[in-house]
BAZAVEX-450533 format. One record per residue (C-alpha): y, z negated, x. Coordinates in Angstrom, 2 decimals, m for minus. Each point is the difference from the previous one (the first is absolute). Layout:
<sites>
{py Y, pz Z, px X}
...
</sites>
This chain:
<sites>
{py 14.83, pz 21.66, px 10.40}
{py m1.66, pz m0.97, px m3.41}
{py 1.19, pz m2.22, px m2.65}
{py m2.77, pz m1.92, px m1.99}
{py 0.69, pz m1.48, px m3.25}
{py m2.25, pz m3.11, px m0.61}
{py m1.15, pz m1.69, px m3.25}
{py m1.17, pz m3.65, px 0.50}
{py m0.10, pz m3.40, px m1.53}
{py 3.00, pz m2.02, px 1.25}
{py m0.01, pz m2.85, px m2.45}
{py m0.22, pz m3.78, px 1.21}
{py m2.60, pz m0.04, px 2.57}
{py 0.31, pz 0.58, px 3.55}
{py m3.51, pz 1.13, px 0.10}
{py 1.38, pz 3.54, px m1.23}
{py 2.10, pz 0.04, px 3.29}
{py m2.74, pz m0.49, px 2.23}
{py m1.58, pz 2.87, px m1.61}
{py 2.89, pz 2.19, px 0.35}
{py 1.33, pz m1.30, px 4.03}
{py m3.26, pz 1.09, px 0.91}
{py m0.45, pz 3.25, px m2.17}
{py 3.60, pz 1.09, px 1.34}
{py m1.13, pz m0.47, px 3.15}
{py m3.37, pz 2.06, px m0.56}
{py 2.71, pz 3.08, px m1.16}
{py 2.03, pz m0.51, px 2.91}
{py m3.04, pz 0.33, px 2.17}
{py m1.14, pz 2.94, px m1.06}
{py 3.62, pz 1.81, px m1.35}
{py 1.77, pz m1.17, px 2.76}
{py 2.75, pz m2.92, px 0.32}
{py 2.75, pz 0.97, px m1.81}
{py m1.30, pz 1.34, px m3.54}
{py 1.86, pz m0.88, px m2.85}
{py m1.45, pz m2.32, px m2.31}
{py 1.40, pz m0.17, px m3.14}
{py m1.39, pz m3.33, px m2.41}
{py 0.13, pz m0.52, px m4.00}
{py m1.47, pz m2.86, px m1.58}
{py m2.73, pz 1.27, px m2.16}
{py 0.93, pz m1.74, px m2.90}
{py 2.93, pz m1.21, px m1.80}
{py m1.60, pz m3.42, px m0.68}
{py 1.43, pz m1.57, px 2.65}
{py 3.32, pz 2.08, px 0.98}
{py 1.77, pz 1.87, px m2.63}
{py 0.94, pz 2.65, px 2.07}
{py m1.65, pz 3.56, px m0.20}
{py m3.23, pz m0.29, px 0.92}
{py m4.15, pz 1.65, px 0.00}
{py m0.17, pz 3.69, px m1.25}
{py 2.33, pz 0.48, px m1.87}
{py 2.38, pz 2.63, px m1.16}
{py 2.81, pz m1.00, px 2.21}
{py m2.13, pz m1.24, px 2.66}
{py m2.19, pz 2.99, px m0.29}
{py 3.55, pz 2.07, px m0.02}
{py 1.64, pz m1.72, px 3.19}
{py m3.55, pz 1.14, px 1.95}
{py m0.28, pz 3.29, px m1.04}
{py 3.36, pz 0.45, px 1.46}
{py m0.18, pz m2.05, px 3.56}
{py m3.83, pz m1.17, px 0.79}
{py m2.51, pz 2.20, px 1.68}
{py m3.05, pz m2.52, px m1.02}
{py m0.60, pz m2.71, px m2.27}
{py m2.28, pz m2.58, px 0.63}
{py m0.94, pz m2.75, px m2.95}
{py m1.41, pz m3.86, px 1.24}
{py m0.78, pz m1.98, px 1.58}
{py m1.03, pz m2.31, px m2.28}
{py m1.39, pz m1.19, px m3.27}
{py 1.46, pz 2.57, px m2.05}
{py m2.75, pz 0.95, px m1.95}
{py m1.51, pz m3.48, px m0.70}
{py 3.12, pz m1.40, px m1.89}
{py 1.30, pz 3.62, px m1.09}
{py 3.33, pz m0.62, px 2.09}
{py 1.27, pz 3.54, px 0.69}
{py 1.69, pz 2.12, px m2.69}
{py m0.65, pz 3.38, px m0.57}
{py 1.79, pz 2.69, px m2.17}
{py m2.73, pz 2.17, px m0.68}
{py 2.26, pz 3.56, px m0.06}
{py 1.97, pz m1.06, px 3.23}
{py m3.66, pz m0.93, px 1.50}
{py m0.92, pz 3.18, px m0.54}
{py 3.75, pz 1.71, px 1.51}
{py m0.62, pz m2.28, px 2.46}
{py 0.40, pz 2.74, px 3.27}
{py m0.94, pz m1.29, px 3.31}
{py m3.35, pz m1.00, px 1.35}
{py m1.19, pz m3.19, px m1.63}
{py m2.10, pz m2.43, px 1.48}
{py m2.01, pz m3.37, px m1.28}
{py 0.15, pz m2.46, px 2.69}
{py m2.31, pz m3.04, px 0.16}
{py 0.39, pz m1.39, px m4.09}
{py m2.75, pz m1.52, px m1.70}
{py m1.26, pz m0.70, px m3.64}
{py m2.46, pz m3.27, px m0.25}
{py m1.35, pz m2.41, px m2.82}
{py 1.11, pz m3.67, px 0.00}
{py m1.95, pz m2.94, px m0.70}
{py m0.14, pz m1.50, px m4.02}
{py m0.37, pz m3.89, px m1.35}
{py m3.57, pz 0.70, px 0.73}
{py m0.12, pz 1.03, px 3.23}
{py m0.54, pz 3.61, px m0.89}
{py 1.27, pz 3.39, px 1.45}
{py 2.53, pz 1.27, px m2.82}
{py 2.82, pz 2.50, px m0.20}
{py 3.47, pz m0.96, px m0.18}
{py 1.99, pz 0.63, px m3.09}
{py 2.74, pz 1.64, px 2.11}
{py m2.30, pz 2.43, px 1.88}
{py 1.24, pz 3.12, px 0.70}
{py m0.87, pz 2.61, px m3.36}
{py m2.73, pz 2.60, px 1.35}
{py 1.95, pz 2.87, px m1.39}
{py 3.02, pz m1.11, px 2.63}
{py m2.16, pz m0.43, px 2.36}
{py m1.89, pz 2.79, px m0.49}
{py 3.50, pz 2.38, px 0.13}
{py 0.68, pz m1.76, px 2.95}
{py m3.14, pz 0.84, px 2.08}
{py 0.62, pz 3.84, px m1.24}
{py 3.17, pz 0.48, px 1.42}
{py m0.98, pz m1.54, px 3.50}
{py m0.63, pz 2.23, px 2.26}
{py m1.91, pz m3.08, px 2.45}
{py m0.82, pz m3.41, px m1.64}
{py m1.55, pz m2.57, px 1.81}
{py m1.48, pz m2.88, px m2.20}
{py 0.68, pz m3.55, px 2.11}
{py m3.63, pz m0.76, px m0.97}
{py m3.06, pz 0.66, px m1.30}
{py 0.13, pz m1.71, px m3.10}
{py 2.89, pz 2.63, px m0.97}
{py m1.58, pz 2.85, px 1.82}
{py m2.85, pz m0.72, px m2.69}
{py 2.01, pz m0.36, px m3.10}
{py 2.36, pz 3.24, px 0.38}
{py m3.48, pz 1.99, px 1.25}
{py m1.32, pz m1.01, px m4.10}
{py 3.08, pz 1.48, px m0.94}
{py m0.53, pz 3.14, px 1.07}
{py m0.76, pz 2.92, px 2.90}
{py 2.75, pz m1.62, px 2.47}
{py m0.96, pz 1.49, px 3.60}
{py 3.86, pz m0.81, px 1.22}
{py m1.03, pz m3.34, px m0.34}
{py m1.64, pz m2.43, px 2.86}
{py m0.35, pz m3.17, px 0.90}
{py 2.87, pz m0.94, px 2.61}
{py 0.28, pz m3.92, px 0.07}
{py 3.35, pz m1.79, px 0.95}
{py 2.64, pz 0.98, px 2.37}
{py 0.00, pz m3.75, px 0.85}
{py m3.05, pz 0.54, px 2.45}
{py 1.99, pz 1.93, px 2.38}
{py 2.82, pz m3.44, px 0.20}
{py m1.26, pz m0.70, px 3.21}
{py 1.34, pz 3.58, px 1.94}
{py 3.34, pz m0.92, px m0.79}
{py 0.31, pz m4.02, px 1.64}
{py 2.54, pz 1.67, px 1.85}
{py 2.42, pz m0.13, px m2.36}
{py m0.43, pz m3.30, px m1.28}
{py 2.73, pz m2.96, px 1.25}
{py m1.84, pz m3.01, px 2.56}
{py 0.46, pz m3.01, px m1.65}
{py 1.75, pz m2.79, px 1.75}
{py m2.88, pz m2.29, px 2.42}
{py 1.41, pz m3.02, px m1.88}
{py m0.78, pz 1.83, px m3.70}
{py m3.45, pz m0.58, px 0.57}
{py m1.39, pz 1.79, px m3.24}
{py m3.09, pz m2.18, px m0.22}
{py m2.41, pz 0.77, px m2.94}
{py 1.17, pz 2.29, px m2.71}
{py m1.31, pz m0.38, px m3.67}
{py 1.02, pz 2.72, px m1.51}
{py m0.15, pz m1.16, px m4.01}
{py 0.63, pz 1.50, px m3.47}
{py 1.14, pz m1.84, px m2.57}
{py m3.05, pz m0.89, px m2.15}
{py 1.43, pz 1.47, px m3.36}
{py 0.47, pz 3.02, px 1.56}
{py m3.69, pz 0.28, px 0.89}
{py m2.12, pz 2.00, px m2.88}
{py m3.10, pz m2.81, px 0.49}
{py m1.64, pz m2.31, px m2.71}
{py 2.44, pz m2.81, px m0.54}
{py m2.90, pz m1.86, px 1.20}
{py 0.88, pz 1.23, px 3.76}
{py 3.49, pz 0.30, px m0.89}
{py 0.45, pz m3.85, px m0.41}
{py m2.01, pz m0.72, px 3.30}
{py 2.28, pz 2.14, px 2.40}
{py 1.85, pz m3.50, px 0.89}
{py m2.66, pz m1.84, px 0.41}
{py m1.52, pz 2.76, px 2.44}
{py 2.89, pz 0.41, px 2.06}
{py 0.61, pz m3.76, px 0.02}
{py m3.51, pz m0.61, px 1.11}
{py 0.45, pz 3.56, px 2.75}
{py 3.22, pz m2.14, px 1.52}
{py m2.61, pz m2.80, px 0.41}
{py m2.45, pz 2.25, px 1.72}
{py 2.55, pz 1.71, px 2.31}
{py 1.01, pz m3.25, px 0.96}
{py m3.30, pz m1.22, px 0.70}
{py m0.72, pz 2.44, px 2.40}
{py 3.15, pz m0.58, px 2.10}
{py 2.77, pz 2.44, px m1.14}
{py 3.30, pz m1.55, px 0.10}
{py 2.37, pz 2.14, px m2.01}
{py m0.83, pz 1.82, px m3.21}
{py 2.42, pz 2.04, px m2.40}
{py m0.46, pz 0.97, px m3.05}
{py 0.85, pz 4.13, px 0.01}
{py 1.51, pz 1.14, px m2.84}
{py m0.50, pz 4.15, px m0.37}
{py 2.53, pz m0.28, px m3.72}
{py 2.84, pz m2.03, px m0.45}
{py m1.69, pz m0.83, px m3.35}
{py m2.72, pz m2.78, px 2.36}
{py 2.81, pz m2.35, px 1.20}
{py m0.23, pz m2.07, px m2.84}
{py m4.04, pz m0.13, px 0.26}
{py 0.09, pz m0.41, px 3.81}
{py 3.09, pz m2.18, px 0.06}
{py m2.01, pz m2.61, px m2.26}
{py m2.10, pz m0.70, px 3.65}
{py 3.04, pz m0.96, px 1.82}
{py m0.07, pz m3.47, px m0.37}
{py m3.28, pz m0.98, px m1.06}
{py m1.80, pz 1.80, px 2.64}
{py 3.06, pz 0.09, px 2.69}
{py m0.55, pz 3.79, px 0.68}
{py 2.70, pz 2.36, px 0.17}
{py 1.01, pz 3.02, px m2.16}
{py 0.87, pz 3.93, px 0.91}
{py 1.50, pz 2.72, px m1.68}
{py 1.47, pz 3.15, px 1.53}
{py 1.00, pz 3.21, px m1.25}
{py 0.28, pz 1.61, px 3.52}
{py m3.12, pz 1.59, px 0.05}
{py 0.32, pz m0.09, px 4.20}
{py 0.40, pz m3.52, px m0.28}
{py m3.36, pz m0.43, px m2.26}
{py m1.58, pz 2.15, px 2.35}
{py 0.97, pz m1.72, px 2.93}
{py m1.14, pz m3.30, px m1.34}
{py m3.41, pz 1.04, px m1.02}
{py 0.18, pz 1.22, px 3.75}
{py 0.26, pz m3.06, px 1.49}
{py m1.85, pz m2.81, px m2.27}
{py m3.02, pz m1.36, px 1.34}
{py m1.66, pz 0.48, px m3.23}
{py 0.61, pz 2.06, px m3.44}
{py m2.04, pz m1.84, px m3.04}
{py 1.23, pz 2.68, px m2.51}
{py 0.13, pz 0.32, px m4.00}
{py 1.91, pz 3.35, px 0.78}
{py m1.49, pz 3.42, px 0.54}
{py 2.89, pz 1.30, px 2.14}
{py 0.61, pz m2.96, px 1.89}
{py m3.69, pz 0.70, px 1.22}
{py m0.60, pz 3.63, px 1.06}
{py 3.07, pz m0.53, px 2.16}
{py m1.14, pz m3.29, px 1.58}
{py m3.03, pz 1.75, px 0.69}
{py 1.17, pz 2.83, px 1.14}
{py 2.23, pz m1.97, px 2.59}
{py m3.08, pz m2.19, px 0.96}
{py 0.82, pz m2.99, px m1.29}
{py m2.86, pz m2.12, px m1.02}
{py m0.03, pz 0.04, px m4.04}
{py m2.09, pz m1.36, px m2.80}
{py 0.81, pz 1.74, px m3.50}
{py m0.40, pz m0.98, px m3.74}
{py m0.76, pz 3.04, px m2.10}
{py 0.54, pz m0.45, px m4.00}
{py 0.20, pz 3.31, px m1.17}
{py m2.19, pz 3.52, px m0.02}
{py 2.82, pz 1.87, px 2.06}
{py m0.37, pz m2.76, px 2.74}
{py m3.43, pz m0.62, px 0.27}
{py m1.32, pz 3.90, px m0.45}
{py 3.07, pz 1.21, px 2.97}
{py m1.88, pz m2.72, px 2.32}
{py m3.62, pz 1.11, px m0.48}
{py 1.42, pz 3.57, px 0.83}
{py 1.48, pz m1.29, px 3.27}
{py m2.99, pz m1.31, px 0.88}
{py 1.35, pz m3.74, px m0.56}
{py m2.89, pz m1.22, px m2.12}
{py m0.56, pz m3.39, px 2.32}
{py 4.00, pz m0.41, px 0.03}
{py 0.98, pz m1.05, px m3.47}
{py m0.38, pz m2.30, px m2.95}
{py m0.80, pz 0.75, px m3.77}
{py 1.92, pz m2.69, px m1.50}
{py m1.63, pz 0.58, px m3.04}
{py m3.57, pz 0.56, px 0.73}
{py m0.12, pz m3.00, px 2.81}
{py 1.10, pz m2.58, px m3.00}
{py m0.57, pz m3.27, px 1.19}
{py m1.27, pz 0.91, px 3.70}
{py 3.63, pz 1.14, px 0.77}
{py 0.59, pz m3.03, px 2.20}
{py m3.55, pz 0.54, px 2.17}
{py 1.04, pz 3.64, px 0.34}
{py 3.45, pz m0.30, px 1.16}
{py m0.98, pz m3.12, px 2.26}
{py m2.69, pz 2.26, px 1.78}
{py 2.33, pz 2.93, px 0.60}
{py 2.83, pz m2.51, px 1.09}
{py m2.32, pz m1.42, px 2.44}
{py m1.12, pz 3.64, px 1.11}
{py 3.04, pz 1.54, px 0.28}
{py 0.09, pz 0.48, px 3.78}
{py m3.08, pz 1.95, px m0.56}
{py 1.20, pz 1.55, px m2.91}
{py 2.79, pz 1.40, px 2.77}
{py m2.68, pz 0.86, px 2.81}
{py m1.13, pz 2.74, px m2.90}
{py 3.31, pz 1.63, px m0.26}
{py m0.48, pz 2.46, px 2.65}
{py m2.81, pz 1.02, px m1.70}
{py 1.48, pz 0.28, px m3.10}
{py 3.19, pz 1.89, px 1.16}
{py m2.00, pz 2.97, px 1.44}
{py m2.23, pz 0.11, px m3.27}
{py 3.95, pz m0.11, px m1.86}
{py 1.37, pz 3.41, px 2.48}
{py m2.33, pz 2.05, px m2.16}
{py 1.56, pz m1.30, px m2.89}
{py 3.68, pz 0.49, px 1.88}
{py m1.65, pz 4.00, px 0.85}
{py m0.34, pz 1.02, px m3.32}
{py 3.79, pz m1.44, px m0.92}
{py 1.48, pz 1.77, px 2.84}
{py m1.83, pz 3.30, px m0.55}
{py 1.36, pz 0.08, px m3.69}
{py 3.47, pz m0.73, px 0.92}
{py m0.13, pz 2.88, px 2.43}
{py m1.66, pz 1.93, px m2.71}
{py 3.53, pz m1.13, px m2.03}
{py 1.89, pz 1.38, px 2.79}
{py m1.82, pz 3.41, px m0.25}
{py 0.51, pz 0.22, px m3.47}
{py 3.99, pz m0.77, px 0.43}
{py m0.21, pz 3.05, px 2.43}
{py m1.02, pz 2.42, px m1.71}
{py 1.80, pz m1.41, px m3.12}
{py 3.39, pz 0.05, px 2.00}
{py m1.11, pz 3.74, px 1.28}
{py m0.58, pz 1.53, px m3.50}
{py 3.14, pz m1.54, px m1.05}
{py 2.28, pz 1.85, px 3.24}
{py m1.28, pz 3.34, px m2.08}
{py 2.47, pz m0.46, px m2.36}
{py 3.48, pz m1.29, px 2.38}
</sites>
């Protein structure tokens, strides 16, 4: 049986597990169940421990892993994976890009800017090089690496995240008397690369969201935290707008509640796709060029928000999608067939991976 080493962003947010619980599953659906799987953080930023490609890392896989598979995540956007460019290049086994993106982020002036911790070009460009498949999450990366050069291991493959709903099976039933409710899933506003213009009005709009909820006769709504770094934000509703507060590491347990709430109004990319994917009715906020590009390739164009370029007529757009949500959910069906295409081409490169691993693990019995 194989043993895959993985490369992905652990960090604070549970988001990154949802990514990975349903990527794992992808590899155990098309390696079989009991693979190895084999995870390093991709950065020392948040873990001190060995971590990304690098020379010990890059040493411990030469000598165990059959494949290597970097992402899910946003690992090119905010440059967090490190990379030792001479063990990158010893690096042995099979390597494969998995469903990481690279977007722009919104300035004081409502502009499309790069971030100042962006991933260098030259890293990024070694990186693409030595895979032997990458698939960009969206287009808006897919377009960026093709400027840096003749990359034809490179295609779009979207998120991992759209193929949550396979895998409900696994998930834990909530108790009948934990009655979810509505989920806002929130991010704390100084955490949100927006004009401080928008920044300052996130209370206000999910103060005057709780009022619309409520108006249209849901009883419970939580506040979803995807980092442990929201509490404070969402904790400051508590009182003044009686609503409760959520945070979970468990990634089974996030999944299970996006499961089973009667509506998702969400600030949070991967608190979406999954809710989506499961068919639960969901109205998202989109704030940055990795969100709002990944839904126009999904074919979710009618099924988001620009923060930014609605301004002031945020209210009148998340009131009418509120109040349409039911048939928001009558267009799932349609919009989970359009997504197995999507699911087609990430399957078909993972069993392109597997291939690859083959006839790596072959060429290597040549010399036992």
């Amino acid at each position: 049986m194989y043993t895959i080493a993985n490369i992905r962003p652990f960090g604070h947010n549970v988001g990154n597990a949802a990514i990975s619980f349903a990527m794992k599953n992808m590899i155990h659906d098309t390696f079989g169940r009991l693979v190895s799987f084999v995870e390093y953080p991709a950065t020392r930023k948040y873990d001190s421990s060995k971590a990304g490609l690098t020379p010990q890392v890059v040493h411990e896989i030469n000598r165990f892993a059959d494949g290597v598979i970097v992402g899910g995540g946003n690992l090119f956007e905010n440059n967090e994976i490190d990379i030792d460019h001479v063990a990158l290049k010893n690096l042995q086994p099979p390597i494969m890009l998995f469903s990481n993106s690279r977007g722009r982020i919104y300035d004081r002036y409502g502009r499309l800017t790069e971030r100042s911790d962006v991933i260098p070009d030259q890293k990024l460009i070694s990186l693409i090089e030595k895979a032997d498949i990458s698939l960009s999450r969206d287009s808006a990366t897919l377009n960026f690496i093709s400027k840096l050069g003749d990359f034809s291991n490179d295609h779009i493959g979207y998120c991992p995240t759209i193929n949550t709903g396979k895998y409900t099976s696994l998930l834990p039933t909530l108790p009948e008397k934990e009655s979810v409710g509505v989920l806002i899933s929130v991010r704390s506003p100084s955490l949100m690369n927006i004009p401080y213009r928008l920044q300052n009005r996130i209370t206000s709009d999910i103060e005057n969201c709780i009022d619309l909820l409520r108006s249209e006769g849901y009883k419970r709504i939580r506040l979803l935290c995807n980092d442990s770094r929201d509490l404070d934000f969402a904790n400051s509703f508590r009182f003044s707008k009686k609503v409760d507060t959520v945070f979970t590491s468990d990634v089974y347990l996030y999944l299970a509640m996006l499961k089973q709430a009667e509506l998702v109004v969400s600030y949070r990319l991967h608190a979406t796709l999954p809710s989506i994917s499961m068919s639960t009715p969901t109205v998202n906020i989109s704030y940055d060029e990795r969100a709002i590009c990944l839904f126009n390739d999904l074919q979710l164009n009618d099924h988001h928000i620009n923060l930014v370029e609605t301004g002031d007529n945020f209210m009148h757009e998340l009131k009418k999608r509120v109040e349409d949500s039911n048939d928001i959910y009558q267009d799932y069906s349609t919009i989970l067939k359009e997504w197995k295409v999507f699911s087609d081409i990430q399957f078909e490169s993972l069993q392109n991976f597997q291939n690859l691993i083959k006839k790596y693990l072959q060429d290597g019995r040549k010399y036992n």
